[in-house]
C-alpha positions in Angstrom: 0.0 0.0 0.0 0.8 3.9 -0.2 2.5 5.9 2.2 -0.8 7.2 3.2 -3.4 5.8 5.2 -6.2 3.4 3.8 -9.4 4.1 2.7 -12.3 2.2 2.1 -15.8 1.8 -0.1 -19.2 2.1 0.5 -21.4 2.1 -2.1 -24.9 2.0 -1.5 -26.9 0.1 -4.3 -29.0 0.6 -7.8 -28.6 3.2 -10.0 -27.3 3.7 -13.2 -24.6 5.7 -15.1 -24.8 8.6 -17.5 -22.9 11.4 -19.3 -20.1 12.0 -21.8 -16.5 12.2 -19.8 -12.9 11.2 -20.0 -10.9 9.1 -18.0 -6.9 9.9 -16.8 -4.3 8.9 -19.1 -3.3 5.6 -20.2 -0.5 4.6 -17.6 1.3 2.1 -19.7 1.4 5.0 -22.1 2.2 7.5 -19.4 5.3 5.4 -17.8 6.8 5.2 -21.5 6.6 8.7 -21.8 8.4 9.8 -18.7 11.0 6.8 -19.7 11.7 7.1 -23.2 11.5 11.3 -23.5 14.4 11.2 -20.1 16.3 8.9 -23.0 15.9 11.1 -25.7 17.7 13.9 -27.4 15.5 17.3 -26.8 12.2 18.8 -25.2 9.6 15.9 -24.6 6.2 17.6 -24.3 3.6 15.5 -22.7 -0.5 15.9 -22.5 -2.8 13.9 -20.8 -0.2 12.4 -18.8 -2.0 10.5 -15.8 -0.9 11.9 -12.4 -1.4 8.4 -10.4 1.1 6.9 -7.8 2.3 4.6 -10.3 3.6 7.2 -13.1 4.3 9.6 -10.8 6.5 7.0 -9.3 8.4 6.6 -12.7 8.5 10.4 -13.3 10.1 10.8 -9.5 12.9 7.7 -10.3 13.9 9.8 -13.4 14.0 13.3 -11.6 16.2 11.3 -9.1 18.6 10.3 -11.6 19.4 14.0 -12.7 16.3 14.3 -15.3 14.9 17.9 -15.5 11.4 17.3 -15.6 8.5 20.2 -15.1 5.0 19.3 -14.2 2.9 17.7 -14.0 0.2 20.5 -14.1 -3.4 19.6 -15.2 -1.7 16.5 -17.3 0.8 18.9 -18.7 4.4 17.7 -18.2 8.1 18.6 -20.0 10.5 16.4 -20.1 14.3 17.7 -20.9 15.9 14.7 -22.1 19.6 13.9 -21.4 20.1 11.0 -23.8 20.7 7.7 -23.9 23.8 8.2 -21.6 23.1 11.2 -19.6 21.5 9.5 -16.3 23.1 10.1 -12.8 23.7 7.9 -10.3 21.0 8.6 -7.6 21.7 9.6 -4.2 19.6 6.7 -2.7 17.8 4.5 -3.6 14.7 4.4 -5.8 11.5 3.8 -4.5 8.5 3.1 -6.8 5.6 2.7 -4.7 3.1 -0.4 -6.1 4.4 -0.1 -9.5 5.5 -3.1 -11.1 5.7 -1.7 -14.9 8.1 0.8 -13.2 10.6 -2.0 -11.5 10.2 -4.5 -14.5 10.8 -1.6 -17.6 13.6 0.4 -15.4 15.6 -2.9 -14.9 16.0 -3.3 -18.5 17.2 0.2 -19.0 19.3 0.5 -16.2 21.1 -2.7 -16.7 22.8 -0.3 -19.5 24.1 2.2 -17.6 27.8 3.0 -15.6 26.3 3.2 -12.1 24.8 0.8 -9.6 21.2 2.0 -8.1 18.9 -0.3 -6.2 15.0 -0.1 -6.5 12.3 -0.9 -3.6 8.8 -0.8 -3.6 5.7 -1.0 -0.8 4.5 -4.3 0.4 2.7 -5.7 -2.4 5.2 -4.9 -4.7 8.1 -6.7 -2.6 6.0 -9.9 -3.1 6.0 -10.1 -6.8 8.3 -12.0 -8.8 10.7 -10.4 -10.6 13.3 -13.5 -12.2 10.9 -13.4 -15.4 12.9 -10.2 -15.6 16.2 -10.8 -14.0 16.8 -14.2 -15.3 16.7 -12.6 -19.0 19.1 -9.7 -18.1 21.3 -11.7 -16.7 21.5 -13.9 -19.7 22.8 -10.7 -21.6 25.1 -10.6 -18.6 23.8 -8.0 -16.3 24.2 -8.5 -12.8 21.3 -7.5 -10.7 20.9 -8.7 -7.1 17.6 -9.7 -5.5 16.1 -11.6 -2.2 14.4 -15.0 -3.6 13.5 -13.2 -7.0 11.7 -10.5 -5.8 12.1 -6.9 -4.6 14.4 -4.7 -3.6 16.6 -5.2 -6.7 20.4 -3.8 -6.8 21.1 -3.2 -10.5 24.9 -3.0 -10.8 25.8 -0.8 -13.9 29.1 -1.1 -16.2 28.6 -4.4 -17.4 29.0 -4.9 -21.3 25.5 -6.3 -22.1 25.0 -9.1 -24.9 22.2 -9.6 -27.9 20.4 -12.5 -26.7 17.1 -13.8 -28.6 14.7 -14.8 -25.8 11.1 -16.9 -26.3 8.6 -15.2 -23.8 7.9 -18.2 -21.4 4.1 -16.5 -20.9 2.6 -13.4 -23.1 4.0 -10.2 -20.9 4.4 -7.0 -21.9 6.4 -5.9 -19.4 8.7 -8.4 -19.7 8.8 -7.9 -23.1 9.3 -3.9 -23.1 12.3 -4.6 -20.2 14.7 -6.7 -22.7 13.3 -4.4 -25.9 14.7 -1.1 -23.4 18.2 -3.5 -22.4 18.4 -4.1 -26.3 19.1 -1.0 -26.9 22.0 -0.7 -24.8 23.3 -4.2 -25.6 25.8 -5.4 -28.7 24.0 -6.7 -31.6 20.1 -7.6 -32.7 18.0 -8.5 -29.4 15.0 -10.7 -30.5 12.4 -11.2 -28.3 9.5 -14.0 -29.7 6.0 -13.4 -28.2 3.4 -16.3 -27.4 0.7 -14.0 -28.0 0.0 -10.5 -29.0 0.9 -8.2 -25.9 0.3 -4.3 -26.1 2.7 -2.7 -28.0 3.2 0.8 -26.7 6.6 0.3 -26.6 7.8 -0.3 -29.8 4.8 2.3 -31.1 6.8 5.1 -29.2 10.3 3.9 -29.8 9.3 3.9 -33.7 7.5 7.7 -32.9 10.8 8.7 -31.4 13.1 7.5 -34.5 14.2 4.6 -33.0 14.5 1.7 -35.1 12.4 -1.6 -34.2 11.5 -4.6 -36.7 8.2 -6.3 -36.4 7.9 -9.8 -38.0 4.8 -11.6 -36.8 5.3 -12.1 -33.1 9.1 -11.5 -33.0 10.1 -7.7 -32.3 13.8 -7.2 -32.9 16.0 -3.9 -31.5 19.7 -3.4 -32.3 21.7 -1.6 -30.3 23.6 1.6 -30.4 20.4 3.9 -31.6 19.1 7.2 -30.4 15.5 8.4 -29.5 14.6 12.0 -30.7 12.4 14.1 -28.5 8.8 14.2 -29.9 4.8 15.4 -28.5 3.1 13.1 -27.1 -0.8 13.2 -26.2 -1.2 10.7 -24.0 -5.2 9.3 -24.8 -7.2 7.6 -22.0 -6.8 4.5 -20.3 -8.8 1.8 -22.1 -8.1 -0.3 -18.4 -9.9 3.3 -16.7 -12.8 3.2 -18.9 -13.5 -0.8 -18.6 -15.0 -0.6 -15.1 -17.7 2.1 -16.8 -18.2 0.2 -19.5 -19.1 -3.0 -17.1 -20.9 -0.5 -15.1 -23.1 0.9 -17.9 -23.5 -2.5 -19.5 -24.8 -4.1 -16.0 -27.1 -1.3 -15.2 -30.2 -0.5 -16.9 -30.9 2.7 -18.3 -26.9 3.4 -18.6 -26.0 5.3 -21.7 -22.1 6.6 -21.3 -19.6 7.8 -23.6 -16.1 7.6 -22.7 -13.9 10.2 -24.7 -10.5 9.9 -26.1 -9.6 6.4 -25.3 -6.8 4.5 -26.3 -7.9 1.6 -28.7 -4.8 0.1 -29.4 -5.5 -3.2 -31.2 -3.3 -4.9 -28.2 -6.1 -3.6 -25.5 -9.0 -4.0 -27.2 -9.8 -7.3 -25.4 -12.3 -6.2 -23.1 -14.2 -4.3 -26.0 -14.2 -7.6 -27.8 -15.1 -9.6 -25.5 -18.1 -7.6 -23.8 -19.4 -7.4 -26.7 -19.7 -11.0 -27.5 -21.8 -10.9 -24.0 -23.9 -8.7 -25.6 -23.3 -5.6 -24.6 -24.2 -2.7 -26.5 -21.0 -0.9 -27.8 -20.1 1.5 -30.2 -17.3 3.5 -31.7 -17.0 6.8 -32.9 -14.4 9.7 -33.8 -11.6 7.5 -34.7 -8.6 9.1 -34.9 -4.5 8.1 -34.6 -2.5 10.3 -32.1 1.1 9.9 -31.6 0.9 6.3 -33.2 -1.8 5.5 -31.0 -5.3 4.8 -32.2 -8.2 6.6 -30.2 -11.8 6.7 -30.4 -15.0 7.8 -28.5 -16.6 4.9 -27.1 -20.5 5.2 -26.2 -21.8 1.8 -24.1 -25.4 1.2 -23.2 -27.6 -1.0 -21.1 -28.2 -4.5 -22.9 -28.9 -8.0 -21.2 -25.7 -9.7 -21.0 -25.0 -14.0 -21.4 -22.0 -16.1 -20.1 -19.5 -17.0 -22.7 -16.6 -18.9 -22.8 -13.9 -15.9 -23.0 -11.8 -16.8 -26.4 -8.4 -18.1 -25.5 -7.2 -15.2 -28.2 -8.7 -12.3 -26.2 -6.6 -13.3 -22.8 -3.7 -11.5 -23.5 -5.6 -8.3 -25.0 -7.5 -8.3 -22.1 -5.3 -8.9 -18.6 -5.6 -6.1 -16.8 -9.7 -5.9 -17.1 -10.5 -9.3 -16.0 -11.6 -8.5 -12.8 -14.1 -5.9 -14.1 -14.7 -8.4 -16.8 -15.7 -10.9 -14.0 -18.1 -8.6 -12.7 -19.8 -8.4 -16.0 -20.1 -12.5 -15.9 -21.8 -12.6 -12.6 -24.5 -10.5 -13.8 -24.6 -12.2 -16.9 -27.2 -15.2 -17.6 -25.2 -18.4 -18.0 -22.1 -19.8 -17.2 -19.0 -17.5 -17.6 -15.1 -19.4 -18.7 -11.8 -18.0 -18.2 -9.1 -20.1 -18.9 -5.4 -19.3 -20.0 -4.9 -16.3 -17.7 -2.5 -17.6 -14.8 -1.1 -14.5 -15.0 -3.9 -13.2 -13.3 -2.5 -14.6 -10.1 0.7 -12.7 -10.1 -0.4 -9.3 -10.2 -1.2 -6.8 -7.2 -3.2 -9.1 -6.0 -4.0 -12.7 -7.2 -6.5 -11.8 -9.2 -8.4 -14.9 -9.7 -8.7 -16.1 -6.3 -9.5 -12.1 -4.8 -12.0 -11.9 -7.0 -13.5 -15.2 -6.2 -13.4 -14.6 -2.8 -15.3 -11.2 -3.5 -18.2 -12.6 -5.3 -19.0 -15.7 -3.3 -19.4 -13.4 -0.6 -21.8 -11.3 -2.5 -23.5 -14.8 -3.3 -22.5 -15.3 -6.6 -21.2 -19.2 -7.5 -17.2 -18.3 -8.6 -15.3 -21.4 -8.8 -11.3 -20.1 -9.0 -9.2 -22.6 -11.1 -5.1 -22.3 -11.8 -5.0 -20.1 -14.5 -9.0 -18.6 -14.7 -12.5 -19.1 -13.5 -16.0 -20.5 -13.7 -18.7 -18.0 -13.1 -22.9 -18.8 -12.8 -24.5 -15.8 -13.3 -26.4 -14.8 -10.6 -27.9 -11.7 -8.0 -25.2 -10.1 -6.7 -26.2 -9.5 -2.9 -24.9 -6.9 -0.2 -21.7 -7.4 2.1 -19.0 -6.5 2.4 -15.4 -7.4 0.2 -11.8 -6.9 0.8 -9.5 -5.2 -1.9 -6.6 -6.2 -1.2 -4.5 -3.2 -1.6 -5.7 -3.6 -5.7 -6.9 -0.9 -7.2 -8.7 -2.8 -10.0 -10.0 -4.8 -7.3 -12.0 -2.3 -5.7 -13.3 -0.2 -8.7 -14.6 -3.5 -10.0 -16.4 -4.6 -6.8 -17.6 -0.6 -6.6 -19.2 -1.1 -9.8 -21.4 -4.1 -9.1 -23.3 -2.2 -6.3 -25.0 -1.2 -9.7 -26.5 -4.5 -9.9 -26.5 -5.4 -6.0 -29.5 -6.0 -3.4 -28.0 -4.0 -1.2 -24.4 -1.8 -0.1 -21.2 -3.1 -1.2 -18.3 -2.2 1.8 -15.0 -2.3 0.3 -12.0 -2.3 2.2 -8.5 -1.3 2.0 -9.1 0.7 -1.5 -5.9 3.2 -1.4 -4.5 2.2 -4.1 -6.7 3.6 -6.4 -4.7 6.7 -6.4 -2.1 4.6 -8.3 -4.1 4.6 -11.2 -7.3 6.4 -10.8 -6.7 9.2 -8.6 -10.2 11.3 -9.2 -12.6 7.6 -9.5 -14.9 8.6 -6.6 -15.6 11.7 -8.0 -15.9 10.9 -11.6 -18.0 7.9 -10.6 -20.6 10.2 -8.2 -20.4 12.5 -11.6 -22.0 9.7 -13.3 -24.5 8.3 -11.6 -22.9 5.7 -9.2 -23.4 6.2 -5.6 -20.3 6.1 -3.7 -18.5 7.1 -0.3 -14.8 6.9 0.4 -13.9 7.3 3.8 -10.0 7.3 5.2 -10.0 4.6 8.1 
């Protein structure tokens, strides 16, 4: 959890959701920026940048290491970039909160630098494993030291780094993004091969900033030695952000939302895909490509939803919405299948068995299974559900007061602010009927 204290949910039941808003900035998009524009050559001028823990985390690690960086301000932020050689050794070492796309993408870069720097994080963070990361690096011979595979992690810097070509054991983009950024600062062609498709907002912005990256199928290739060239970025909205809405308006009837600006990356689209199959009423409009990135208005109303069996080709496209997505299922008619998603269990939480926990205490039948789960659409009751220090936890359980017979108490919810920092509020805007209270 956050330095500050925690916070919990109440959220009192019925209602439905209305309007025409935008959520914060993407975060995967918003770590990249801080990240690549501190790399690059020039004035990196960011909009929409999302100012949660988690990227403000990033933003803080880089001012640490001798960045110049100016904002954020209303999303605004300006990043003077010192090149791909320019970072300083930091005076302590780096905390970065809950954020695991910060520790997994910074070891990969820093592994290419002259100085040694060690990263921490909070509690949940020091549980999550980090040799899907380490192990890699060290086979293009960093040296990074860690307790058991998890965090802190001591990155020691001046070691010559090898071109390796490296098979993704399990679709991750992080994973993926940490040996693409170690590429660059590594002798030769570095070849990573996916499994499955895994956002690409990585090589998107490496390509935007001039850096070359070649794309065969699902096996991205970086050579090292390149530059990145300072560029403008508008950072769009968080497809992950606007998937609890969309559950919400899709669950609730007499919901008619449209979310503004959001990222529809084809690598993120999973949840869009796969509500619809449900049912759900969806639409796009205002399509547009910013920065690389594809964007779009997306309007969602009420419609009766019915269990699926989620497509094994959506998983990947879809991992960080599942547990909205399994809100969706238990007010869905029919049985609900997830299978294929073990990495569900390795996230802030484990995903899959918090989440099962949540609804059978709401009385909804949620069998957990290794790598997904079996949901019987049911009524979702009143009680009371723990959160687990996950942020996507608890704006999902917030969400299916809309459908509840009663309140929904949600406890220890202050990690929102890593990703969501104005939820409460946007979510009262709309319709849904929400108290926060710090405990």
């Amino acid at each position: 959890m956050s330095g500050q204290q925690d916070r919990k949910f109440i959220v009192q039941a019925g209602g439905q959701l209305t309007g025409s808003f935008r959520v914060p900035g993407d975060k995967s998009i918003s770590h990249r920026s801080i990240m690549l524009g501190s790399l690059a050559e020039g004035v990196t001028e960011i909009s929409g940048f999302l100012e949660g823990e988690d990227a403000l985390a990033t933003l803080a690690a880089f001012r640490a290491m001798g960045v110049k960086i100016d904002g954020p301000t209303d999303g605004k932020v300006t990043v003077h970039g010192v090149g791909m050689h320019g970072l300083k050794a930091p005076e302590n070492d780096v905390y970065v909160g809950n954020s695991g796309t910060s520790i997994r993408l910074l070891s990969g870069l820093l592994t290419g630098q002259t100085f040694d720097v060690t990263m921490s994080g909070d509690k949940s963070l020091s549980v999550r494993p980090m040799r899907r990361v380490t192990d890699p690096l060290a086979l293009m011979g960093a040296n990074i030291d860690s307790a058991d595979g998890k965090p802190p992690l001591t990155i020691h810097g001046g070691h010559t780094l090898k071109a390796i070509e490296y098979d993704l054991p399990m679709a991750s983009a992080q994973v993926k993004s940490c040996l693409l950024l170690a590429g660059m600062y590594a002798e030769g062609t570095t070849s990573v091969t996916e499994p499955a498709p895994t956002r690409d907002h990585t090589e998107r912005m490496l390509q935007g900033m001039g850096y070359p990256i070649d794309v065969q199928g699902n096996r991205i290739s970086i050579q090292g030695g390149g530059k990145l060239t300072a560029t403008n970025i508008d950072v769009p909205g968080d497809i992950s952000s606007a998937t609890f809405f969309m559950v919400g308006a899709a669950i609730a009837p007499g919901s008619d939302i449209t979310l503004q600006h959001v990222g529809i990356n084809p690598t993120r689209i999973g949840v869009i895909n796969i509500l619809k199959q449900m049912g759900a009423d969806i639409s796009l409009s205002n399509e547009a490509v910013t920065g690389g990135e594809p964007v779009a208005d997306i309007r969602v109303r009420y419609a009766p939803l019915t269990g699926i069996d989620i497509p094994q080709d959506q998983v990947p496209l879809a991992i960080d919405e599942f547990p909205a997505i399994f809100i969706a299922a238990a007010c869905a008619e029919g049985r609900t299948v997830l299978t294929g998603a073990e990495e569900l269990r390795v996230k802030e939480s484990d995903r899959i068995q918090v989440m099962a926990d949540g609804l059978q205490a709401l009385g909804i039948d949620a069998k957990p299974t290794s790598d997904g789960m079996i949901i019987e659409g049911g009524i979702i009751g009143s009680g009371e559900v723990d959160g687990h220090g996950d942020h996507r936890i608890a704006m999902s359980f917030a969400m299916a007061a809309l459908q509840a017979g009663g309140a929904i108490q949600i406890n220890d919810c202050a990690n929102v602010a890593t990703s969501f920092p104005n939820f409460v509020e946007l979510a009262t805007h709309c319709g849904l009927q929400i108290d926060a209270f710090d405990v």
